[in-house]
N, CA, C and O atoms as a Tinker XYZ file with bonds, in Angstrom:
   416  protein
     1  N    -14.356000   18.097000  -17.754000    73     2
     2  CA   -13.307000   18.864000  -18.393000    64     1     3
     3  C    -12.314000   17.950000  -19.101000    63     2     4     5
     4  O    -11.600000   18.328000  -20.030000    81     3
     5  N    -12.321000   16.668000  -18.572000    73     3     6
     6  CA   -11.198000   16.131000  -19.085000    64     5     7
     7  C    -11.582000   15.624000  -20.623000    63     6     8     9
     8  O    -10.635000   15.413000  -21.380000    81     7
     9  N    -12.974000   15.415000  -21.125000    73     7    10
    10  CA   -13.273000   14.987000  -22.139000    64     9    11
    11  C    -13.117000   16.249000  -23.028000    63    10    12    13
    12  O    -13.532000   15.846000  -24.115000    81    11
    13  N    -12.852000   17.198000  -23.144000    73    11    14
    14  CA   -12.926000   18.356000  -23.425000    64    13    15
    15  C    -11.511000   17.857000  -24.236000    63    14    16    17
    16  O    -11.462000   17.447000  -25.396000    81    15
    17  N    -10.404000   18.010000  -23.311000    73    15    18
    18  CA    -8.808000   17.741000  -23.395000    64    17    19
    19  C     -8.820000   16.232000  -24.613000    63    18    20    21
    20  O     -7.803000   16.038000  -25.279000    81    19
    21  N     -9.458000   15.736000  -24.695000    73    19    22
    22  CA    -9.461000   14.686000  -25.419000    64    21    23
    23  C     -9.215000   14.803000  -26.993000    63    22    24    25
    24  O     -8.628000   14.000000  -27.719000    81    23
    25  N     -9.789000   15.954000  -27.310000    73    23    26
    26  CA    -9.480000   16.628000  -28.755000    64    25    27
    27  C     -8.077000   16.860000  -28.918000    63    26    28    29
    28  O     -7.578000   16.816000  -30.042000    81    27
    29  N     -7.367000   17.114000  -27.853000    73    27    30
    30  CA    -5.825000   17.578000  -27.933000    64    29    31
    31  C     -5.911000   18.539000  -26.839000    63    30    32    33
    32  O     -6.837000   18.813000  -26.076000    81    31
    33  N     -4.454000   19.085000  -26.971000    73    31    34
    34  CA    -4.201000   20.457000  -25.960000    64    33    35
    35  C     -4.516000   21.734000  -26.028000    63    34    36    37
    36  O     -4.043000   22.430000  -26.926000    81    35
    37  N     -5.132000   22.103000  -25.348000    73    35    38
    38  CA    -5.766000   23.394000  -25.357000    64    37    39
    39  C     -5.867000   24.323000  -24.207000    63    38    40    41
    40  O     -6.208000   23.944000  -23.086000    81    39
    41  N     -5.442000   26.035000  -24.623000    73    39    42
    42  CA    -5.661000   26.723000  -23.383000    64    41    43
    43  C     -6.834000   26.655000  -22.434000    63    42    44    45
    44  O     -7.885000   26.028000  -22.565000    81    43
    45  N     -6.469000   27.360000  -21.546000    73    43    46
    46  CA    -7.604000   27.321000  -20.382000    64    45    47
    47  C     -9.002000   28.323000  -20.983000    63    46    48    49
    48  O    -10.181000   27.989000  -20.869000    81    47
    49  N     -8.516000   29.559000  -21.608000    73    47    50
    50  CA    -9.420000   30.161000  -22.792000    64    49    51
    51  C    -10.113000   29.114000  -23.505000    63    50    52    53
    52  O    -11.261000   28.917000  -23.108000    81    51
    53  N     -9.760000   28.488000  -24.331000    73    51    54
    54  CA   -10.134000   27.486000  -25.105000    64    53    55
    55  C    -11.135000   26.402000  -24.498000    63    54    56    57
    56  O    -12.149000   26.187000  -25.161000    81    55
    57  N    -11.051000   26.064000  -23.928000    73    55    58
    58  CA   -11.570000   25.079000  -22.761000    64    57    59
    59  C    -12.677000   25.828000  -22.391000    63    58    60    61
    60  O    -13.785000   25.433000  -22.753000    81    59
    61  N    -12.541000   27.121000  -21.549000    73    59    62
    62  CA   -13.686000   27.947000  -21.685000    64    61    63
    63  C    -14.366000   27.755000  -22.406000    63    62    64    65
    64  O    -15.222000   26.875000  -22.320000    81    63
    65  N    -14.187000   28.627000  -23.499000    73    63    66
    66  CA   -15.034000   28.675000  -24.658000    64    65    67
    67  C    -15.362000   27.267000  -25.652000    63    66    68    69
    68  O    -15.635000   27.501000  -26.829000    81    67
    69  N    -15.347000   26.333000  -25.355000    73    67    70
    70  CA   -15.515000   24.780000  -25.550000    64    69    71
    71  C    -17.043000   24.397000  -24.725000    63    70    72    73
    72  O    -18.088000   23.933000  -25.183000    81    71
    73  N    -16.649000   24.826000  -23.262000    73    71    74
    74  CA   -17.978000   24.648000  -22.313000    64    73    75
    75  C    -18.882000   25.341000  -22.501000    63    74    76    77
    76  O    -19.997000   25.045000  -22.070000    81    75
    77  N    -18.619000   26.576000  -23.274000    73    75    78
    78  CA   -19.810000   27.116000  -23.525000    64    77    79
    79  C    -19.943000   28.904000  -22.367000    63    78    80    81
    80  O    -20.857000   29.726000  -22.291000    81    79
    81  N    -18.778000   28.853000  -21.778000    73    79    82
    82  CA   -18.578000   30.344000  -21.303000    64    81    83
    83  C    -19.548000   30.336000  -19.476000    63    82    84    85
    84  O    -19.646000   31.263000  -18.672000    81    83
    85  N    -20.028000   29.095000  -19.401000    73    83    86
    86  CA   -20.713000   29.283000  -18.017000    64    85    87
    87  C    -19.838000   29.557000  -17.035000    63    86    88    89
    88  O    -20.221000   30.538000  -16.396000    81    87
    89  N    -18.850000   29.118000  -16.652000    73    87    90
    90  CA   -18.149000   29.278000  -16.167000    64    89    91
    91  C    -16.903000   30.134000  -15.813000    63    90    92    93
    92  O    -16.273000   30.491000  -16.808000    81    91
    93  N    -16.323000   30.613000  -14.415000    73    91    94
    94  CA   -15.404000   31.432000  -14.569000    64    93    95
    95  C    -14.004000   31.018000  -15.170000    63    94    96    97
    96  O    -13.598000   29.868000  -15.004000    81    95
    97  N    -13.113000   32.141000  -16.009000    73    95    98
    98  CA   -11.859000   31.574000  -16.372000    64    97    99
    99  C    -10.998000   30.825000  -15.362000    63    98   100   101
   100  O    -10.324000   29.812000  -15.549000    81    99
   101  N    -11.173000   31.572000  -14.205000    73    99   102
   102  CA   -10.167000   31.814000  -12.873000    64   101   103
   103  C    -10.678000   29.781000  -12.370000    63   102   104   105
   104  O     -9.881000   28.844000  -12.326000    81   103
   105  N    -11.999000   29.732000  -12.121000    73   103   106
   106  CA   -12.130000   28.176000  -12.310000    64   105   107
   107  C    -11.191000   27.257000  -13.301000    63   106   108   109
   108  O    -10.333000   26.532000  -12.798000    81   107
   109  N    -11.334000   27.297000  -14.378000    73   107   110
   110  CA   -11.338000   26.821000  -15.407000    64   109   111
   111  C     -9.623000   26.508000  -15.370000    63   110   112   113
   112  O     -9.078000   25.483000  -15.780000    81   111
   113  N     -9.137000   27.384000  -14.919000    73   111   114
   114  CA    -7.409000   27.582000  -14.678000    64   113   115
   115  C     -7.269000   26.968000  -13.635000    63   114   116   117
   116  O     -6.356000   26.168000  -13.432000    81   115
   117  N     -8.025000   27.217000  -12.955000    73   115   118
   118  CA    -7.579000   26.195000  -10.808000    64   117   119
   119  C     -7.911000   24.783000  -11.303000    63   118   120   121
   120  O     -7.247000   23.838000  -10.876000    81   119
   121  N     -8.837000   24.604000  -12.122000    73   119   122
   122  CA    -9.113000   23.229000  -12.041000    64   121   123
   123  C     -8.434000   22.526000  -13.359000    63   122   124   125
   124  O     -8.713000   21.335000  -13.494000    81   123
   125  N     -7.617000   23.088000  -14.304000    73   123   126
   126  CA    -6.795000   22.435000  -15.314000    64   125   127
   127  C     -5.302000   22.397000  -14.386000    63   126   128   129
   128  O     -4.614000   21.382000  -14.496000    81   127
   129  N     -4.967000   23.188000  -13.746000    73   127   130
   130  CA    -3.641000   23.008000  -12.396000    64   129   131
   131  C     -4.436000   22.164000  -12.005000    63   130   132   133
   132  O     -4.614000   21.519000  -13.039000    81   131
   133  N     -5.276000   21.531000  -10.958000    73   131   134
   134  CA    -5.206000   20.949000  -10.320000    64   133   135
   135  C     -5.380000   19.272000  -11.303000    63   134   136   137
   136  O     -5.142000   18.170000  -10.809000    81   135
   137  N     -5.753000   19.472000  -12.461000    73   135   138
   138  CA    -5.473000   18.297000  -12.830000    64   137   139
   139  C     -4.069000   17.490000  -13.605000    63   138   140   141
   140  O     -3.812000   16.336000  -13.948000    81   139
   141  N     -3.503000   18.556000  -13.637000    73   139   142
   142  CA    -2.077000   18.515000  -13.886000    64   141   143
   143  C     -1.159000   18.525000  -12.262000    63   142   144   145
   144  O      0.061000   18.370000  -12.193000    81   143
   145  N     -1.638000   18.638000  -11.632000    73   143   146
   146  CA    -1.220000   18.245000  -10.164000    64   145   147
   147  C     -1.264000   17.040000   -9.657000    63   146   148   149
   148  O     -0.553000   16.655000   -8.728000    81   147
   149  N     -2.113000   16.373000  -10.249000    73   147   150
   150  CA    -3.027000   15.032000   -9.961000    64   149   151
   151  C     -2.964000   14.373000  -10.730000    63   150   152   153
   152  O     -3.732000   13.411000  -10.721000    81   151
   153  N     -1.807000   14.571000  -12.044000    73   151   154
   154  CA    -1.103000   13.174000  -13.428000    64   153   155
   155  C     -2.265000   13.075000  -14.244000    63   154   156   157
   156  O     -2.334000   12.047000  -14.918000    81   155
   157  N     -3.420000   14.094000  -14.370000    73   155   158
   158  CA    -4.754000   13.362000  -15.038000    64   157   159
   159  C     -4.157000   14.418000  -16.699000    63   158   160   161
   160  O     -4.597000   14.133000  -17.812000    81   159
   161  N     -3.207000   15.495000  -16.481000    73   159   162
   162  CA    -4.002000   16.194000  -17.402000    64   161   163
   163  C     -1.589000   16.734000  -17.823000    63   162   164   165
   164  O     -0.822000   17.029000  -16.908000    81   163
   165  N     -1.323000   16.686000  -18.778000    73   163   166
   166  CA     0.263000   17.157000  -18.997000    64   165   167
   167  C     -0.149000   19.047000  -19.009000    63   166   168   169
   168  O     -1.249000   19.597000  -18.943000    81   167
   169  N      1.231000   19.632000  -19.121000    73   167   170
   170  CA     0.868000   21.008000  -19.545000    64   169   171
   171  C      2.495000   21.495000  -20.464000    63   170   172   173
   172  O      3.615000   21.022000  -20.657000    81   171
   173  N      1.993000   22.269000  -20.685000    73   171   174
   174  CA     3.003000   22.978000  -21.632000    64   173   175
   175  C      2.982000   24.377000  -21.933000    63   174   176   177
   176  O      1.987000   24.930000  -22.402000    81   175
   177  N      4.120000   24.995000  -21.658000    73   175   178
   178  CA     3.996000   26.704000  -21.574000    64   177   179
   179  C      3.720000   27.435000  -23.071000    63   178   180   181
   180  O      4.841000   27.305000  -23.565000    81   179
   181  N      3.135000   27.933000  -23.808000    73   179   182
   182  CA     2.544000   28.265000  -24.681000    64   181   183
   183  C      2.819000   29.805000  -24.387000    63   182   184   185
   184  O      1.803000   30.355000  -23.963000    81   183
   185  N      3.770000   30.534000  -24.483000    73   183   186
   186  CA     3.879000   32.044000  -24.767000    64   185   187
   187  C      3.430000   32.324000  -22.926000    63   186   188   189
   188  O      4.051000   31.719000  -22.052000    81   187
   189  N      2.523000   33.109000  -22.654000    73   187   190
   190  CA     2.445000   33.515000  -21.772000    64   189   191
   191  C      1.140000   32.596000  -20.756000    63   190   192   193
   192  O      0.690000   33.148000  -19.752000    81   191
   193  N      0.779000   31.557000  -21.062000    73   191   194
   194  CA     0.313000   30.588000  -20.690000    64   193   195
   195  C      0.332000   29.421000  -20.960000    63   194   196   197
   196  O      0.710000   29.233000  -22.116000    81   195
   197  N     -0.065000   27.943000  -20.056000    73   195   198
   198  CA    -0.230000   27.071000  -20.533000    64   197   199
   199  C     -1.086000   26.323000  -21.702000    63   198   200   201
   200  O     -2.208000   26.707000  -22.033000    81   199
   201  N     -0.494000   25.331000  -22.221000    73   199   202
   202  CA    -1.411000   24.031000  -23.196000    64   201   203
   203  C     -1.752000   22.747000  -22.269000    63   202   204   205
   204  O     -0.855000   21.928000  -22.071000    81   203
   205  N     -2.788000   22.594000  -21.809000    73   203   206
   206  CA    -2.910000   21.399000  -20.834000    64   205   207
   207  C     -3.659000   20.384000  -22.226000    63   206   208   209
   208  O     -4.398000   20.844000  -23.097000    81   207
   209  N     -3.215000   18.953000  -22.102000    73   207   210
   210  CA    -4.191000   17.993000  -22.506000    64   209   211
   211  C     -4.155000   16.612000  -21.662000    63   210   212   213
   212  O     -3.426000   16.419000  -20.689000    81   211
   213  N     -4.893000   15.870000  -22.101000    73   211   214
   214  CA    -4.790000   14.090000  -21.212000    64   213   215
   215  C     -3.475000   13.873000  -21.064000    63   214   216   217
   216  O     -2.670000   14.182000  -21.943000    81   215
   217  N     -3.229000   13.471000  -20.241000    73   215   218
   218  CA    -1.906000   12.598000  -19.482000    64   217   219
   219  C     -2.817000   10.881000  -20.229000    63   218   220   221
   220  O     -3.966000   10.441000  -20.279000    81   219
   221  N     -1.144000   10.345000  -20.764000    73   219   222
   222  CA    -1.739000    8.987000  -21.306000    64   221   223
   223  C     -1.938000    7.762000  -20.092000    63   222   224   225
   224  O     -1.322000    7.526000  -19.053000    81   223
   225  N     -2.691000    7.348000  -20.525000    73   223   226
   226  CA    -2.871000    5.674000  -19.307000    64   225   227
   227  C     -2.222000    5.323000  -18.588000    63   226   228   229
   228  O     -2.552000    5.354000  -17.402000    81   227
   229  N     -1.035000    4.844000  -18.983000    73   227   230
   230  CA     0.232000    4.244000  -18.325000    64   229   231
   231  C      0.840000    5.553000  -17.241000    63   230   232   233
   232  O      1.376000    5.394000  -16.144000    81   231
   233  N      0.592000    6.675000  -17.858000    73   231   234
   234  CA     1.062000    7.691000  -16.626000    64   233   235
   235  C     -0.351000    7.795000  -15.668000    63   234   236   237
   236  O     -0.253000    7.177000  -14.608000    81   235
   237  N     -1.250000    8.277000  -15.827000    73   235   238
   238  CA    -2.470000    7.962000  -14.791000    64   237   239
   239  C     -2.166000    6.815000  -14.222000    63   238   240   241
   240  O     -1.726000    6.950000  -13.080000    81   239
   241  N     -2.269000    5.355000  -14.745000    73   239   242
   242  CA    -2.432000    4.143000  -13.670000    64   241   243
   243  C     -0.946000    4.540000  -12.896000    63   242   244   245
   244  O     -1.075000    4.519000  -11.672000    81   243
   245  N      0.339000    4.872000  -13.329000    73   243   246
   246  CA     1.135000    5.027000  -12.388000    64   245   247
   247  C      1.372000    5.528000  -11.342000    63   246   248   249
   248  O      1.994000    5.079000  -10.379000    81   247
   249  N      0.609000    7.009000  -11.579000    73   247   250
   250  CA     0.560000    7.925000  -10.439000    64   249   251
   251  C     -0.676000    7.297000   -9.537000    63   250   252   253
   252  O     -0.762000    7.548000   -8.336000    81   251
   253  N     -1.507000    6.558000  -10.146000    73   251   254
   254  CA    -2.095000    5.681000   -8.819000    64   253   255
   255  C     -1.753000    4.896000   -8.023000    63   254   256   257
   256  O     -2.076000    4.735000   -6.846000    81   255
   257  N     -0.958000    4.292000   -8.784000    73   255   258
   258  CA     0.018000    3.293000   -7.822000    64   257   259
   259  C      0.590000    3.803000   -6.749000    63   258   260   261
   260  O      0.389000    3.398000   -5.604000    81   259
   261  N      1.659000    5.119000   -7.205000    73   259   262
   262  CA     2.309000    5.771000   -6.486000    64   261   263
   263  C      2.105000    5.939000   -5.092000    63   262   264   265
   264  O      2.650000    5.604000   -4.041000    81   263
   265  N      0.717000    6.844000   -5.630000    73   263   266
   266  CA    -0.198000    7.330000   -4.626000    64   265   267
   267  C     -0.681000    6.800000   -3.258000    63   266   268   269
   268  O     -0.894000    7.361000   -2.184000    81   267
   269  N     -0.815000    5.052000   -3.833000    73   267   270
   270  CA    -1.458000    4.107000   -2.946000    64   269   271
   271  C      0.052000    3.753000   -2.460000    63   270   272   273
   272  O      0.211000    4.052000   -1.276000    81   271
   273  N      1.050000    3.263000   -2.999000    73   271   274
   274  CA     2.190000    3.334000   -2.206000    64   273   275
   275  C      2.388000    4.623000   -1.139000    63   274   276   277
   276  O      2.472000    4.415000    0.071000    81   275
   277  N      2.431000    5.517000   -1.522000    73   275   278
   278  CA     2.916000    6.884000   -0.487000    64   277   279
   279  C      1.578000    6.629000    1.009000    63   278   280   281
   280  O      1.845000    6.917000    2.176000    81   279
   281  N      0.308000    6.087000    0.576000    73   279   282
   282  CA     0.108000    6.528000    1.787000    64   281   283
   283  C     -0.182000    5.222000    2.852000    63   282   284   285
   284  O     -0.867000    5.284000    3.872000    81   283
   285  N      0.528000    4.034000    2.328000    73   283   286
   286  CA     0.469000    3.140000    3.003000    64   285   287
   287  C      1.438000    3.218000    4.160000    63   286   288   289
   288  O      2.556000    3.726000    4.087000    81   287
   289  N      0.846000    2.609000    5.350000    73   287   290
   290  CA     1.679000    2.689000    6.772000    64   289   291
   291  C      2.785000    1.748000    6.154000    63   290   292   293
   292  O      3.847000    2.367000    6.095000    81   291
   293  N      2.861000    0.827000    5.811000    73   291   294
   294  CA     3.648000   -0.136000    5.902000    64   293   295
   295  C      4.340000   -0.160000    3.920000    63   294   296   297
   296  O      3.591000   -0.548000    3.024000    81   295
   297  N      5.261000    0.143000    3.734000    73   295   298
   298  CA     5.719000    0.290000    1.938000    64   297   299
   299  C      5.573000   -1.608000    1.816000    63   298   300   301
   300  O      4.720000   -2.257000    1.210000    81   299
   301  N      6.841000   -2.138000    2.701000    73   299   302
   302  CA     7.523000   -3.308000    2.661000    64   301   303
   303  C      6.464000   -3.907000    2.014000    63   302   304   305
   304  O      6.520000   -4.133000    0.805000    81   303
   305  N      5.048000   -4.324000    3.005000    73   303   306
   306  CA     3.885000   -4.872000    2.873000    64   305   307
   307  C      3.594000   -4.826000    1.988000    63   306   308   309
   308  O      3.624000   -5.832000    1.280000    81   307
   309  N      3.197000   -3.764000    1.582000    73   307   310
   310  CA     2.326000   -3.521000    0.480000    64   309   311
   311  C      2.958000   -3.885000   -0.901000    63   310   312   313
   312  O      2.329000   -4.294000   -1.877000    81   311
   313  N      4.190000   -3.689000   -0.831000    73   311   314
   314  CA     5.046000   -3.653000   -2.101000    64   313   315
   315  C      4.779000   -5.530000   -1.860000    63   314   316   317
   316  O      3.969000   -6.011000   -2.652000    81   315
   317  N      5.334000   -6.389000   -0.971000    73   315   318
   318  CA     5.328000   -7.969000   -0.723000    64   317   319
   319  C      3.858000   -8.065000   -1.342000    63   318   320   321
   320  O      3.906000   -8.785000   -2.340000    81   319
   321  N      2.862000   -7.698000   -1.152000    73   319   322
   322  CA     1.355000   -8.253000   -1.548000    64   321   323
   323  C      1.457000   -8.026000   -2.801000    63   322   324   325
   324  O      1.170000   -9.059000   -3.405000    81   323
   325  N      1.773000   -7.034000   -3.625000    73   323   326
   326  CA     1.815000   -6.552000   -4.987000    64   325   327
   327  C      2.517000   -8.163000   -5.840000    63   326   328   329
   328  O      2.011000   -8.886000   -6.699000    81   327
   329  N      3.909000   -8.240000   -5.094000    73   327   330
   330  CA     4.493000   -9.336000   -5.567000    64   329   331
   331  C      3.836000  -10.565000   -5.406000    63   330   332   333
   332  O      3.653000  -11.163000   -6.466000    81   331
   333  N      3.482000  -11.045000   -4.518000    73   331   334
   334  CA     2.709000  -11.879000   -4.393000    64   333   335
   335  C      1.671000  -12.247000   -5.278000    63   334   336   337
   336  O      1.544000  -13.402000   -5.685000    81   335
   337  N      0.816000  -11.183000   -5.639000    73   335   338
   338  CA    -0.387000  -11.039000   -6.414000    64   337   339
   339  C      0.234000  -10.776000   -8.235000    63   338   340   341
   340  O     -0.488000  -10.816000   -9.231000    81   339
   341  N      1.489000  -10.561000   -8.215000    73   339   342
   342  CA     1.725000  -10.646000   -9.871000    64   341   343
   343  C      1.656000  -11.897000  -10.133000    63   342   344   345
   344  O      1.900000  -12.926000   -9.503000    81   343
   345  N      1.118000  -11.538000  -11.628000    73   343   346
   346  CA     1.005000  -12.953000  -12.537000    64   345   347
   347  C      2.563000  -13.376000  -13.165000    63   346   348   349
   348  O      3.322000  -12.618000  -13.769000    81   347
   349  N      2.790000  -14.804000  -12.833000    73   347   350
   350  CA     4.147000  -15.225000  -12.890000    64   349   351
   351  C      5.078000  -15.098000  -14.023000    63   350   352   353
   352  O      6.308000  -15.157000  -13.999000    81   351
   353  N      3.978000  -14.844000  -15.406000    73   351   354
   354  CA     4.713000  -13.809000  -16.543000    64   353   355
   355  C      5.136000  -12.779000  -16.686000    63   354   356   357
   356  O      5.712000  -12.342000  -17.682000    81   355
   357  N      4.797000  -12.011000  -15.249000    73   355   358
   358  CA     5.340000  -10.664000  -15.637000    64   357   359
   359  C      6.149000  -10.386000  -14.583000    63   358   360   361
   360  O      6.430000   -9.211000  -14.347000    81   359
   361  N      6.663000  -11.453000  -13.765000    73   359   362
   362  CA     7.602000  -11.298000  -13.057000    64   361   363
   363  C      9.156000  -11.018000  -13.995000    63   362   364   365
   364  O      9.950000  -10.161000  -13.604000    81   363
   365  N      9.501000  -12.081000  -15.574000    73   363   366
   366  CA    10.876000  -11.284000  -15.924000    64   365   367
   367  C     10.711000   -9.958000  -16.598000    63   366   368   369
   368  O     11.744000   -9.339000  -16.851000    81   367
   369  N      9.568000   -9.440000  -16.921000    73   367   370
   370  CA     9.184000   -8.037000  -17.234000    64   369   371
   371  C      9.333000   -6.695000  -16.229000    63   370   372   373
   372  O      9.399000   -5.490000  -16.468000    81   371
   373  N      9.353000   -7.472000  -15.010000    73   371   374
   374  CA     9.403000   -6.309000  -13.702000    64   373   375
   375  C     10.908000   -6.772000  -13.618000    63   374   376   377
   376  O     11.643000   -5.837000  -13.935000    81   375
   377  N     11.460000   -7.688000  -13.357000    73   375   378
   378  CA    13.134000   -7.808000  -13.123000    64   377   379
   379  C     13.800000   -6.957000  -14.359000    63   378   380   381
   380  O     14.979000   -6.616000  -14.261000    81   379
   381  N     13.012000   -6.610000  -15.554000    73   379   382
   382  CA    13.581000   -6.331000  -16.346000    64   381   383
   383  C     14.027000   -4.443000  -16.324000    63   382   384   385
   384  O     15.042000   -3.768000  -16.500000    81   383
   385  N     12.286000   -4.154000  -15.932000    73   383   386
   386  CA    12.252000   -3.056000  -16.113000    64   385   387
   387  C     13.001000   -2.391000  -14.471000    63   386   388   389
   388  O     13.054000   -1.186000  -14.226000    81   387
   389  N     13.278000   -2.981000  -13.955000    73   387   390
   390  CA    14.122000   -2.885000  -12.399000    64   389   391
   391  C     15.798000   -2.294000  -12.803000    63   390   392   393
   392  O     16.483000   -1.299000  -12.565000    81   391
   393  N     15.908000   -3.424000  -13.457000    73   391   394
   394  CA    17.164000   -3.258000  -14.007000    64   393   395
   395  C     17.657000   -2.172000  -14.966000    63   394   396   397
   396  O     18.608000   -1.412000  -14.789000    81   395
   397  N     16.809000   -2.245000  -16.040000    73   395   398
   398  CA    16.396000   -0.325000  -16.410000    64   397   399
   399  C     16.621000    0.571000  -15.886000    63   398   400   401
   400  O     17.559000    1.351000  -16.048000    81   399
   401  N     15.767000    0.591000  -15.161000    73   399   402
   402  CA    16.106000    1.765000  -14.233000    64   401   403
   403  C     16.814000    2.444000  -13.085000    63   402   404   405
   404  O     16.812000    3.559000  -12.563000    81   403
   405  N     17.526000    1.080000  -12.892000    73   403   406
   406  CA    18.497000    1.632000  -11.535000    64   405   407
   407  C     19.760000    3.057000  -12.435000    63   406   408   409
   408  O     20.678000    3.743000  -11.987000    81   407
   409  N     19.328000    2.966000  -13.374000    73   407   410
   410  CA    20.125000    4.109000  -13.906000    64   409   411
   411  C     19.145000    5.013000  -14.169000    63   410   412   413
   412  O     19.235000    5.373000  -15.343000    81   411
   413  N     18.230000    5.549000  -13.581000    73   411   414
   414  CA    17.173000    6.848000  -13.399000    64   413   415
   415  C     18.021000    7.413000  -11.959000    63   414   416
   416  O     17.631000    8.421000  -11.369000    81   415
């Protein structure tokens, strides 16, 4: 489905009728939510339904990160290994973007 979304944004109708109609709408809708649940897919309210298309790179690899942060026992750790393992150029790029954002 997601190569589908690749053309641009499109209803869950649309998408349907893209695959070729095998499928139920009521699918087709659970599984464009659930990929907009899961950072793979943006949405946008369009009259009385959504426009789902690709979520770009930088938001996917983030929400992976996230992800792997949230379900680690230990944050401290994990966040220390991350640092550890950056390449020493992009350490004033992360001080940078730190600093950025303490105003989010």
């Amino acid at each position: 489905m997601l190569a589908v979304l690749a053309g641009g944004p499109m209803t869950p109708r649309e998408v349907l009728e893209h695959l070729g109609g095998d499928l139920a709408y009521t699918t087709v809708m659970t599984t464009l939510a659930r990929l907009h649940e899961k950072g793979a897919a943006t949405r946008q309210s369009t009259g009385r339904t959504f426009s789902y298309a690709l979520a770009d790179g930088p938001s996917v690899r983030a929400r992976a990160m996230r992800r792997t942060l949230d379900a680690a026992p230990d944050r401290e750790q994990v966040l220390a290994r991350f640092l550890d393992e950056l390449d020493p150029d992009d350490v004033p790029l992360l001080r940078r973007l730190l600093r950025q954002g303490k105003g989010r």
